[in-house]
N, C-alpha and C positions, 0 to 999 in steps of 0.2 A: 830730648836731645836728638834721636834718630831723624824726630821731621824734620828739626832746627837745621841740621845738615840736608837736605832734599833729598835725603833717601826713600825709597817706597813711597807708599800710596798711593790714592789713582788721580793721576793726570788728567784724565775727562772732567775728574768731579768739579776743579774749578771752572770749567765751562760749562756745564748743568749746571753751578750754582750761579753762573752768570747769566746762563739762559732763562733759569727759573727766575730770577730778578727781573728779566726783560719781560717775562709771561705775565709777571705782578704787576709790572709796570701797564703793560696794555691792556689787563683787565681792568684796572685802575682808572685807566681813560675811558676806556669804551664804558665806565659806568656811570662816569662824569659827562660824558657826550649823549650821552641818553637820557640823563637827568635835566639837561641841558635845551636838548629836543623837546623833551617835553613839556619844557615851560615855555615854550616859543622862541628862542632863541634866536637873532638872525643870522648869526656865524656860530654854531653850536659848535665847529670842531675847536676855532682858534679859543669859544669860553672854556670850553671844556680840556683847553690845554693851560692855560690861564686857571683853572681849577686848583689843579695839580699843583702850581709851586703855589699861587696866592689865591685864597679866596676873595671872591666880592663881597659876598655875606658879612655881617659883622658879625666877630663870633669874641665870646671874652675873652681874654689869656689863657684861665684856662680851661677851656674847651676846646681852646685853639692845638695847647700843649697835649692835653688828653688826643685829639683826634690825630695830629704830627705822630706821637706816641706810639699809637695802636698801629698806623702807614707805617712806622718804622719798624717795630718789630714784629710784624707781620712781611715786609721784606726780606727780616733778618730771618724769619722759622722758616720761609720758603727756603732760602738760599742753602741754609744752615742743614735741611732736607734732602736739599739736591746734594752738596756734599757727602754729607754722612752715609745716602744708601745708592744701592747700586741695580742696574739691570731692569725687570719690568714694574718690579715693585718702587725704582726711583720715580719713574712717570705718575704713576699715580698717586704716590707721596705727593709729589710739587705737583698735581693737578688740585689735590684734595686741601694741603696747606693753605695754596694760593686762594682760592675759590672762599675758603673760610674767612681767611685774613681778612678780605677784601669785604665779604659780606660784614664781616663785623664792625671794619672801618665805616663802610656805606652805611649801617642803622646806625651806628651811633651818631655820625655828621647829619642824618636823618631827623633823629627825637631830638638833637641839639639845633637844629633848623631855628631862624625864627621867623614866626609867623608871618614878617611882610614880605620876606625873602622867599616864603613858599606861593605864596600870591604873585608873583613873578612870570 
């Protein structure tokens, strides 16, 4: 009831949890812009934003839904991070969160690869 009325709390935290979301978001790309590079890409930045909402890859439903999944709530523990704490320990919560998130998303759209897609 106390937050329900906007009393207390920290003001900042929803701009750290929006920051931290934007932090996810550009690790997110720049892993996708590299994956992108490295298969030869001739516009790696615009595949590699094209990544991000749609794959080209054909991937099943659900590996599609598992890999949206883990993007998703891996935005949501960042965010969720930046909220809940505060001060030098919030930076490197939403460094350490993010960085996981993302790495976990990245192997798993990895070992879900499929083979002609990696030939690319």
């Amino acid at each position: 009831m106390y937050l329900a009325r906007g009393g207390g709390g920290d003001p900042e935290g929803l701009l750290w949890a929006l920051g931290a979301l934007a932090l996810y978001a550009l690790i997110s790309y720049a892993l996708a812009y590299r994956a992108r590079a490295r298969r030869g890409s001739g516009h790696p930045a615009h595949d590699a934003l094209h990544d991000l909402k749609d794959r080209e890859e054909p991937q099943t439903p659900g590996q599609r839904f598992v890999s949206r999944t883990i993007m998703l709530c891996g935005a949501a523990a960042t965010g969720l991070v930046a909220f809940a704490t505060s001060g030098v320990v919030r930076v490197v919560a939403i460094a350490v969160t993010a960085v996981v998130a993302v790495s976990m998303w990245a192997y798993y759209d990895h070992r879900t690869e499929n083979p002609a897609a990696q030939r690319r």
